[in-house]
C-alpha positions as a Markdown table, in Angstrom:
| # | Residue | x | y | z |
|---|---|---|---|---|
| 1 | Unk | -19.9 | -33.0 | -7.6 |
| 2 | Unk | -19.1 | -29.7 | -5.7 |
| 3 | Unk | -16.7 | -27.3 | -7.8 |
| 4 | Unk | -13.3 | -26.8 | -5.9 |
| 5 | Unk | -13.3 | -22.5 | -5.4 |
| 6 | Unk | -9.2 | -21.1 | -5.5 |
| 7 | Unk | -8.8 | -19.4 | -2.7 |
| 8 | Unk | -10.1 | -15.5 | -3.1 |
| 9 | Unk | -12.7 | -16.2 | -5.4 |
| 10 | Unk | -16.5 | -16.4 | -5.2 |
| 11 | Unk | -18.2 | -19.1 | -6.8 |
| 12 | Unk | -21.2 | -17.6 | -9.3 |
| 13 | Unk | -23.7 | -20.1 | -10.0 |
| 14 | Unk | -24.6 | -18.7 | -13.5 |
| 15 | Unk | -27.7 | -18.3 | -15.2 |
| 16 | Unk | -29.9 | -20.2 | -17.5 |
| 17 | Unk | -32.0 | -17.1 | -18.9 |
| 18 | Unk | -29.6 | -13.8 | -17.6 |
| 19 | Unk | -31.2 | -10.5 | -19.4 |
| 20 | Unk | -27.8 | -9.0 | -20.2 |
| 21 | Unk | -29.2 | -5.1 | -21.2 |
| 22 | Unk | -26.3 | -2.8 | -21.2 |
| 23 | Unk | -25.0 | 0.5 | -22.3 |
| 24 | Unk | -21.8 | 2.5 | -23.1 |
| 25 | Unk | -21.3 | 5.7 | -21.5 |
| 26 | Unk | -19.3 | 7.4 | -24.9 |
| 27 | Unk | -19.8 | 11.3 | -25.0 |
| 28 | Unk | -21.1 | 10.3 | -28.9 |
| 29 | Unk | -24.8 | 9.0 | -28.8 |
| 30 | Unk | -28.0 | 10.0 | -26.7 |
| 31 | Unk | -30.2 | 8.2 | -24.1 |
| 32 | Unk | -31.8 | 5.0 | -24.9 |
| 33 | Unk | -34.9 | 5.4 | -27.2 |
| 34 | Unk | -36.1 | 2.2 | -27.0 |
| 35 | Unk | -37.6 | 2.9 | -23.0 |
| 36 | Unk | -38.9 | 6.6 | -24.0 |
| 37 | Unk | -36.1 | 8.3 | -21.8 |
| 38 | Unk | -38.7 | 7.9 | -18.9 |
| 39 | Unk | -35.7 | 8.2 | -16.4 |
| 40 | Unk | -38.0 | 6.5 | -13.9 |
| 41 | Unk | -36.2 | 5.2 | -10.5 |
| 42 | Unk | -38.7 | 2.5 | -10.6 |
| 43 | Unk | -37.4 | 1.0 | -13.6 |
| 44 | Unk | -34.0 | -0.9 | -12.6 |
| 45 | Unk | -33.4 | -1.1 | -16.5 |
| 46 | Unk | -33.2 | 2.3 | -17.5 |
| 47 | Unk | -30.1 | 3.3 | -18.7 |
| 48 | Unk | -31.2 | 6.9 | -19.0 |
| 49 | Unk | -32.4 | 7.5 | -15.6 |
| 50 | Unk | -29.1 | 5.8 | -14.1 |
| 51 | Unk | -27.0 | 7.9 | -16.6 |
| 52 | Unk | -28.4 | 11.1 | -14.9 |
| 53 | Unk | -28.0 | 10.5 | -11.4 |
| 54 | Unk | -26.0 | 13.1 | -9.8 |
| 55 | Unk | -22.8 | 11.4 | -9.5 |
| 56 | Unk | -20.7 | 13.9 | -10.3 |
| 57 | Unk | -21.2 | 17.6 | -11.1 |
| 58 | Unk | -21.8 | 17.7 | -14.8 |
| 59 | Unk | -24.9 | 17.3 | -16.7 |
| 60 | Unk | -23.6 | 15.7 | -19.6 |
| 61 | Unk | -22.3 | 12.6 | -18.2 |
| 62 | Unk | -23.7 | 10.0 | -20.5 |
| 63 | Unk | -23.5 | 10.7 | -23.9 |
| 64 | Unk | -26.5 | 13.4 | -24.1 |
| 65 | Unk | -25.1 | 15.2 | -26.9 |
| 66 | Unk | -26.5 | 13.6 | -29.9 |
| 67 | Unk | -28.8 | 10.9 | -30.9 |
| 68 | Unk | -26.6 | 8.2 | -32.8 |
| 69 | Unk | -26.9 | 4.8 | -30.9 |
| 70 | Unk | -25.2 | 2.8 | -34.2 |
| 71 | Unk | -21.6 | 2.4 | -34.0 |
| 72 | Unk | -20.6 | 4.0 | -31.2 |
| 73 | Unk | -19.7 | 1.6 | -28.9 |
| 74 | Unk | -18.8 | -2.6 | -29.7 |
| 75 | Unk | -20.6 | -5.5 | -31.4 |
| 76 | Unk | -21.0 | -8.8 | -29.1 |
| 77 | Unk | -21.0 | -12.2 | -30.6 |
| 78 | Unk | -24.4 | -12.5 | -31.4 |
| 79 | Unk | -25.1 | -9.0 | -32.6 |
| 80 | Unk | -25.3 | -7.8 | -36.3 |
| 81 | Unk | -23.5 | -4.5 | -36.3 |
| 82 | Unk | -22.0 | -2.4 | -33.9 |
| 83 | Unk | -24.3 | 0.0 | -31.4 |
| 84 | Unk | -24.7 | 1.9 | -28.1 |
| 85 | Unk | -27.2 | -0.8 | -26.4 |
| 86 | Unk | -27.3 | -4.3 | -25.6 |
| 87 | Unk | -30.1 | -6.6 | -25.0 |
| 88 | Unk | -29.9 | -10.5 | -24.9 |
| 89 | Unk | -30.7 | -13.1 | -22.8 |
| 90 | Unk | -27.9 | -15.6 | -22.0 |
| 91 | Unk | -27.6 | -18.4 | -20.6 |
| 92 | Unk | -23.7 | -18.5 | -18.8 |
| 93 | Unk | -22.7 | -21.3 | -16.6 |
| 94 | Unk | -21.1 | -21.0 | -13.0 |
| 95 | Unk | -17.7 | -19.7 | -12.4 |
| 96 | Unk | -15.3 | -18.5 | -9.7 |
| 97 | Unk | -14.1 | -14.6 | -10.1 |
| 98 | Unk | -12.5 | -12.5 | -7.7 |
| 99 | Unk | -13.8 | -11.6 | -4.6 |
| 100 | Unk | -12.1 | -8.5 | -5.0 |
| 101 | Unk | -9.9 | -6.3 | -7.5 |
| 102 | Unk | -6.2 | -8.1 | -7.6 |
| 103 | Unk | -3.8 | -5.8 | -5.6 |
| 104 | Unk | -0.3 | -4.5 | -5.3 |
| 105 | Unk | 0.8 | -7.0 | -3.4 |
| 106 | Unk | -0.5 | -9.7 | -5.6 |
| 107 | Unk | 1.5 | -8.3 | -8.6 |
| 108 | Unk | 4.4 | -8.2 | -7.0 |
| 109 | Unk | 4.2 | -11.9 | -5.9 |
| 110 | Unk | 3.2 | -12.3 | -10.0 |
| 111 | Unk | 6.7 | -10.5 | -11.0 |
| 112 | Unk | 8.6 | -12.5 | -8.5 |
| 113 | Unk | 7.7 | -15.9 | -9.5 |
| 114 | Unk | 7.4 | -15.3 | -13.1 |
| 115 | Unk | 10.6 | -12.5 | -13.4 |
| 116 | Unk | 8.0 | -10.3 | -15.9 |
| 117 | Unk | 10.0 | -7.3 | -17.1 |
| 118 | Unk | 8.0 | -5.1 | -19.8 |
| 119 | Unk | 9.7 | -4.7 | -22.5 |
| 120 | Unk | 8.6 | -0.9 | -23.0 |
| 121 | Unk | 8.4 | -0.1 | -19.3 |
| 122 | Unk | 7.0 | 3.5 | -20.3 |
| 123 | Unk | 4.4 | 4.2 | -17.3 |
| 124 | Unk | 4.9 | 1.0 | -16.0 |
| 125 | Unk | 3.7 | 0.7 | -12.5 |
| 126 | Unk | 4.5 | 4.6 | -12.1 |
| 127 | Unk | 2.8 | 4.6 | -8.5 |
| 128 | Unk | 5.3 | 2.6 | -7.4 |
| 129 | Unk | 8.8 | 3.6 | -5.9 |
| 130 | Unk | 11.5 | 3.2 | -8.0 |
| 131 | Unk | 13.8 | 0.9 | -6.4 |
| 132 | Unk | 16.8 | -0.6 | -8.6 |
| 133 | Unk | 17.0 | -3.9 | -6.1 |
| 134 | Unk | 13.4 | -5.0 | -7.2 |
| 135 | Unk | 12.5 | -6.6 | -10.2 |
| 136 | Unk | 11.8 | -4.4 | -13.2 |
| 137 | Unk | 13.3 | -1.7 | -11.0 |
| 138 | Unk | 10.1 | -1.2 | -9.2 |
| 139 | Unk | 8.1 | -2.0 | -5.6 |
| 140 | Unk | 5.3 | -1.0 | -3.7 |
| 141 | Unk | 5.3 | 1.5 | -0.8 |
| 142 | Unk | 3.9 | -0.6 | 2.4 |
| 143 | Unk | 1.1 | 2.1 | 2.2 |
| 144 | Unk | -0.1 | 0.6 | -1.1 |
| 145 | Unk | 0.0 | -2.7 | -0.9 |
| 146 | Unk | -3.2 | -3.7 | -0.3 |
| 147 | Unk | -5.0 | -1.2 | -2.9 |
| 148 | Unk | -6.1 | -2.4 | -6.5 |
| 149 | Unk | -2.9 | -2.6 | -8.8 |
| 150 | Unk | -2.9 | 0.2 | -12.0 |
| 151 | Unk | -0.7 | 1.2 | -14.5 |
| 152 | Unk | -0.6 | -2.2 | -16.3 |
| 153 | Unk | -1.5 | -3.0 | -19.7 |
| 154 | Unk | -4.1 | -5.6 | -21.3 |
| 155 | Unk | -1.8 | -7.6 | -22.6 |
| 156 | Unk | -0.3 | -7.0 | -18.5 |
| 157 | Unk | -3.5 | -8.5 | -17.1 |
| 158 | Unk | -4.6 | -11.0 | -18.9 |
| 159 | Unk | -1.0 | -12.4 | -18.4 |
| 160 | Unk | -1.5 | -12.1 | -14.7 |
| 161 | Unk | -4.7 | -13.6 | -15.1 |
| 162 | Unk | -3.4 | -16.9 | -17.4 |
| 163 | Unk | -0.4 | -16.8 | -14.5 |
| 164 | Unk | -3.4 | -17.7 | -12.1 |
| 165 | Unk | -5.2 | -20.5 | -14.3 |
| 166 | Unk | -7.6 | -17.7 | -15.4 |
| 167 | Unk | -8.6 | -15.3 | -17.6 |
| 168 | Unk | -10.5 | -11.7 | -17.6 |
| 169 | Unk | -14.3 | -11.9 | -17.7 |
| 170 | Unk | -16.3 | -11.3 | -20.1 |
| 171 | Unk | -18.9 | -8.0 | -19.7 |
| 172 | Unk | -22.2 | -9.9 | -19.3 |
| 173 | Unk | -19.6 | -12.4 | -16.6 |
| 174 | Unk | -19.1 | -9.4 | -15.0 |
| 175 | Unk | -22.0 | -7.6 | -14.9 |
| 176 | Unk | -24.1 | -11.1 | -13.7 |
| 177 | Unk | -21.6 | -10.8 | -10.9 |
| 178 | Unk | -22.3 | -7.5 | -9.7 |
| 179 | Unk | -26.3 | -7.8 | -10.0 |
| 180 | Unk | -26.2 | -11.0 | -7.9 |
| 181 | Unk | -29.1 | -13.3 | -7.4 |
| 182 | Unk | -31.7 | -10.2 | -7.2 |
| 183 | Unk | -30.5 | -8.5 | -10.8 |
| 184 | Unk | -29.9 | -5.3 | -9.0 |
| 185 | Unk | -28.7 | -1.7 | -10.7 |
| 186 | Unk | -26.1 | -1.3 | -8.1 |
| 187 | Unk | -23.9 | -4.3 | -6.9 |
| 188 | Unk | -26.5 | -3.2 | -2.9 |
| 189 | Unk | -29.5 | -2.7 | -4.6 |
| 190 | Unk | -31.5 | -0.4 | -6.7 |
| 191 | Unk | -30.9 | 2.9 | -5.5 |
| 192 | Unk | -27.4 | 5.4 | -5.4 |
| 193 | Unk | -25.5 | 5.2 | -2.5 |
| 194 | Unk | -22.3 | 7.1 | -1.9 |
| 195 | Unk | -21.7 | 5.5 | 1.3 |
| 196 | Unk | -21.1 | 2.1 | -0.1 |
| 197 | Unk | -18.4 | 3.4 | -2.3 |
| 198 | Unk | -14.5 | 5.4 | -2.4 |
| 199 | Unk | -15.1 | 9.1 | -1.9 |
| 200 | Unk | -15.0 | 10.6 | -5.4 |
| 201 | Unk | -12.4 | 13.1 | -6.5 |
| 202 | Unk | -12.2 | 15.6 | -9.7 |
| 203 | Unk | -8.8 | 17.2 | -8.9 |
| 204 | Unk | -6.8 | 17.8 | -11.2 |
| 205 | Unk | -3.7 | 15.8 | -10.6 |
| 206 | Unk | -5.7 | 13.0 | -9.0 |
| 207 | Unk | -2.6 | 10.5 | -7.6 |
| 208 | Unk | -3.7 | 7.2 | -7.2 |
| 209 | Unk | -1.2 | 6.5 | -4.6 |
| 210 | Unk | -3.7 | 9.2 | -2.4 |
| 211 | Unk | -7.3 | 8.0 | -3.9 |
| 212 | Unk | -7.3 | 5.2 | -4.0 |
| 213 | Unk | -8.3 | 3.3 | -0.9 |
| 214 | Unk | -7.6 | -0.9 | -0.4 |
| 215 | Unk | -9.8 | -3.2 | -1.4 |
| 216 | Unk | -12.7 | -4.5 | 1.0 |
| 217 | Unk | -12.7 | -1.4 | 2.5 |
| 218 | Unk | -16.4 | -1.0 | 1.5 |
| 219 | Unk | -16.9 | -4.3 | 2.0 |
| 220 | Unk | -19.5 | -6.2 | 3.0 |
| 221 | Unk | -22.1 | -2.8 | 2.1 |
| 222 | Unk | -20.7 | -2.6 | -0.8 |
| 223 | Unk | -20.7 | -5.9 | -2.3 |
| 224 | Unk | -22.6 | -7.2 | -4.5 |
| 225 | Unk | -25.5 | -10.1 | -3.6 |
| 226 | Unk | -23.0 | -12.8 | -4.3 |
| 227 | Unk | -20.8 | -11.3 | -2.2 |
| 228 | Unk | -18.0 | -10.1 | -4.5 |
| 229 | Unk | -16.7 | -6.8 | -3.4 |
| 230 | Unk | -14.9 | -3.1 | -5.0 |
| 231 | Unk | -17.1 | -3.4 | -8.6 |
| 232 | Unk | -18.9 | -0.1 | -8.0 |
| 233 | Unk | -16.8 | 3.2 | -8.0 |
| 234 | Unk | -13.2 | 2.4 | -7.4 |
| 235 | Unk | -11.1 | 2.1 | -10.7 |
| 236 | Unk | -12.5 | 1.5 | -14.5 |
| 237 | Unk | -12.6 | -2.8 | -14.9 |
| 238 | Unk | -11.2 | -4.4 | -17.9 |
| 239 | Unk | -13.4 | -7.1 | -19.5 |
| 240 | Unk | -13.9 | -8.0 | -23.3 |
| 241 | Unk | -11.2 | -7.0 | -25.6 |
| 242 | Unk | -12.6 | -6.5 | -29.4 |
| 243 | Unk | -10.9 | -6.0 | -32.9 |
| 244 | Unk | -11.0 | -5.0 | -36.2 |
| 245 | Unk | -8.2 | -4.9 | -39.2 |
| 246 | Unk | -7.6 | -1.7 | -37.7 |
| 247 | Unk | -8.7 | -1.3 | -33.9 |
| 248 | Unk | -8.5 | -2.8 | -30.7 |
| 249 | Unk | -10.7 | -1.7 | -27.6 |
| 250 | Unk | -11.2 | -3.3 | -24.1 |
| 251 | Unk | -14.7 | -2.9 | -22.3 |
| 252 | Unk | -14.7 | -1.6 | -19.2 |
| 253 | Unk | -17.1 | -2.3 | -16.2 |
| 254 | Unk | -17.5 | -0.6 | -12.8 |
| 255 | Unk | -16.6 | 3.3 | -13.0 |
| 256 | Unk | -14.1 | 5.1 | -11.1 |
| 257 | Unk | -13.7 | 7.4 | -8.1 |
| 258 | Unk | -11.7 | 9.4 | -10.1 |
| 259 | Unk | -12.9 | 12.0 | -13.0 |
| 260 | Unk | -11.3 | 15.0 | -13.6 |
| 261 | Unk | -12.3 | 18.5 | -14.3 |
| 262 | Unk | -11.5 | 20.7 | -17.4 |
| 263 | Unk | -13.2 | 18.8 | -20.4 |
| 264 | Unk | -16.2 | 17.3 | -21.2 |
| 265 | Unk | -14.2 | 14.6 | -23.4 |
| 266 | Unk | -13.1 | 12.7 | -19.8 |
| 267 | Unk | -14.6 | 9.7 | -19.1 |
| 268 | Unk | -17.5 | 10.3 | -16.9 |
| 269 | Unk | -17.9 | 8.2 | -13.2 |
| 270 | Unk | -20.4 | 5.9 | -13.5 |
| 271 | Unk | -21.4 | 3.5 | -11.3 |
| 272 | Unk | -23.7 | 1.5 | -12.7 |
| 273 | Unk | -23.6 | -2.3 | -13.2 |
| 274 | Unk | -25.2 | -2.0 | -16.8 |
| 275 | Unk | -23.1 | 0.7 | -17.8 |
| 276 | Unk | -19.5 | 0.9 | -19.5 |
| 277 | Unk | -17.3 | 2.6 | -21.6 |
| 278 | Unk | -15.0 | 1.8 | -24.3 |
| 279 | Unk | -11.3 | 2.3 | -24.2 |
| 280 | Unk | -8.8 | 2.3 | -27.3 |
| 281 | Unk | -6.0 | -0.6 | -27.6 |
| 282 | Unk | -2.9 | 1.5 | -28.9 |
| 283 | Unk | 0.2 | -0.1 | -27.1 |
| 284 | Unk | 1.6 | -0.8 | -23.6 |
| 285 | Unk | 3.0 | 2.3 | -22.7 |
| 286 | Unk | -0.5 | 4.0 | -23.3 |
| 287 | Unk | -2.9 | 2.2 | -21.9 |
| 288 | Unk | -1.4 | 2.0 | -18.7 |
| 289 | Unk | -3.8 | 4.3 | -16.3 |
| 290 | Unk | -3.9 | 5.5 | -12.9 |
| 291 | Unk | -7.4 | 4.1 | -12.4 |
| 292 | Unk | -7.6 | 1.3 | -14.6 |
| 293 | Unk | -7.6 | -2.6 | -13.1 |
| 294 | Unk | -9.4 | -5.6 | -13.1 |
| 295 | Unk | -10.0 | -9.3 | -11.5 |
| 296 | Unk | -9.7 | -12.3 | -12.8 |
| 297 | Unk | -12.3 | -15.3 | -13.5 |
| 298 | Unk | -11.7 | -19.2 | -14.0 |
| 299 | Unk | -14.1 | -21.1 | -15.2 |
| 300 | Unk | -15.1 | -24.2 | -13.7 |
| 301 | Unk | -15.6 | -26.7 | -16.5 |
| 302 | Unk | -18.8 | -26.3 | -17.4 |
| 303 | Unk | -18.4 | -25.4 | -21.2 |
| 304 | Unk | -19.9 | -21.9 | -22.3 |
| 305 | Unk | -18.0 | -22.2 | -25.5 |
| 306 | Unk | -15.9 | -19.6 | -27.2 |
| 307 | Unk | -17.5 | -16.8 | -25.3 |
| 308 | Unk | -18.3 | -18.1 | -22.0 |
| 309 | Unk | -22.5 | -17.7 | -22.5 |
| 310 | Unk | -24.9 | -18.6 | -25.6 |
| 311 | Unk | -27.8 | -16.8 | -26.8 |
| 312 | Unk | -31.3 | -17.4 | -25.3 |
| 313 | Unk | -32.7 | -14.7 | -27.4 |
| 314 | Unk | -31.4 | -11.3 | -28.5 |
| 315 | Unk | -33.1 | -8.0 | -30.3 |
| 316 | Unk | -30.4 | -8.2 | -32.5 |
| 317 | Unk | -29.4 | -11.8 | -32.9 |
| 318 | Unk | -27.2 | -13.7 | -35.0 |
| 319 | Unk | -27.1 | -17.4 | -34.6 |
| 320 | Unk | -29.7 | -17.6 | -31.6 |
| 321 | Unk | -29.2 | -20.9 | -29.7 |
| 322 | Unk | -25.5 | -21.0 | -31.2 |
| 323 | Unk | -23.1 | -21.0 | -29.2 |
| 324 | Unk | -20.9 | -18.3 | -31.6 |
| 325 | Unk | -18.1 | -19.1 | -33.8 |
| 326 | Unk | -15.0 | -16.6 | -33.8 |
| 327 | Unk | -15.5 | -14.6 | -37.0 |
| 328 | Unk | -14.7 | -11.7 | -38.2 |
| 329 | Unk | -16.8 | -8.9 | -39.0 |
| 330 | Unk | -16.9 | -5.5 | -38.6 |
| 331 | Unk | -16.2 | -5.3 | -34.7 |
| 332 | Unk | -16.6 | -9.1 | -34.0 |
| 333 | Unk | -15.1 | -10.0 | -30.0 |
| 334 | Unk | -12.0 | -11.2 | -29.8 |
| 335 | Unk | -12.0 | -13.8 | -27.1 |
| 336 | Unk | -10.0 | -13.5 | -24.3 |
| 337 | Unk | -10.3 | -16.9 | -22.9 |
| 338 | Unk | -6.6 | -17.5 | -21.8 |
């Protein structure tokens, strides 16, 4: 029967055989052997070439100072050991995800009905007005309202997310999103466009309160093929969370407008859907960012099991066909299914 779509959402009909090749963007590792560093604009899956566009003005903006591609980025379900690049083909049923990144406005309606007060309230919504009336202390200038919520935590937005019969995507979720029916490199198409995304800022005290623009505002040029919009360029995009007896790191998906200057250690502004970067877990107060949100997904029934996809085929596989059991292992995924 047809699959009721909450209201915001966009229904993505999933895939049977979805070539899920991605890359982390970590200052650690070089380009991506395994396509000879042919930085060709023809090929829609080089990493390398996509890497090097000109986004910004540094040269070193994807990891080009070494050569280790081993355990420098995450380990997926059906992967063996931990490494910069990832190529599988999934098979992930439909689902419904945000047209577009949840807002100001939308949070505040979550702390109203639910009463959610951190507990360590350390950089807690800091772009918002102080305002001892509001609960936690806290609301959104009318100039904000409408632009992608930051300064939460993980643990912030996936409770958001449960709060709305949902959870975060996974990376491969969001990424099949973003390429859209034709599989492109850039939620438009093939090729860079700075048009179709937020002006770009490296200043030093970037304020997100002045960047960062609301959401649709590129919208429809910038959205991707299935119409979801604000996954290219606007602020980093927290996806799969992963652990160890001794880490935890979120994936992140979509780039920023905002990259400082000053240090080569920053994260660099991609914009590419098959690129991401890795961000450390440590606690609440410090993982709050300026120019860190996300959208939620819900699934719509359809089974995916504990990771929302199963393995077609892999180049590094472990259990092809399975669906994956939760296990752990050196950087197994925790799930984040709510």
């Amino acid at each position: 029967g047809d699959i009721e779509i909450p209201s915001g959402m966009v229904l993505i009909p999933g895939a049977e055989d979805f070539h899920f090749f991605a890359g982390g963007v970590e200052i650690e590792g070089g380009c991506n052997k395994r396509r000879n560093d042919t930085r060709d604009p023809r090929d829609p899956l080089d990493l390398c070439y996509y890497c090097h566009r000109p986004l910004t003005n540094f040269g070193w903006d994807c990891g080009v100072l070494g050569s280790d591609e081993f355990g420098v980025d995450v380990q997926f379900f059906w992967e063996q050991k931990p490494e910069r690049y990832h190529d599988a083909r999934l098979s992930i049923p439909p689902f419904a995800i945000d047209k577009n990144l949840v807002t100001n406005a939308r949070w505040a309606e979550f702390i109203m009905e639910t009463g959610y007060c951190p507990s360590d309230s350390f950089n807690y919504l800091a772009h918002w007005d102080l305002d001892p009336e509001a609960v936690g202390g806290r609301s959104p200038p009318s100039s904000i309202v409408n632009a992608p919520v930051v300064w939460i935590s993980h643990e912030e937005a996936q409770a958001f997310c449960r709060w709305r019969k949902g959870r975060l995507p996974h990376a491969y979720e969001w990424q099949l999103a973003a390429e859209g029916p034709k599989r492109l490199a850039f939620p438009w198409g093939d090729e860079w466009d700075p048009s179709r995304v937020p002006p770009r800022s490296e200043a030093r005290d970037g304020n997100p309160r002045d960047l960062l623009p609301p959401v649709g505002s590129f919208s429809p040029s910038g959205d991707s093929g299935f119409g979801v919009a604000d996954m290219s360029g606007f602020v980093w995009e927290m996806t799969d969370s992963f652990e160890t007896d001794h880490t935890r790191a979120v994936l992140l998906k979509g780039g920023s407008l905002y990259r400082p200057t000053g240090a080569m250690w920053y994260f660099p502004a991609i914009a590419g859907n098959r690129l991401h970067n890795k961000f450390a877990l440590m606690s609440p107060s410090w993982e709050r960012s300026g120019f860190l949100g996300f959208r939620c997904l819900r699934e719509t029934g359809n089974g995916g099991g504990d990771y929302g996809a199963s393995v077609v085929s892999s180049t590094s596989v472990r259990g092809v066909g399975g669906r994956g059991k939760k296990r752990k292992e050196s950087l197994s995924e925790r799930s984040v299914t709510a």
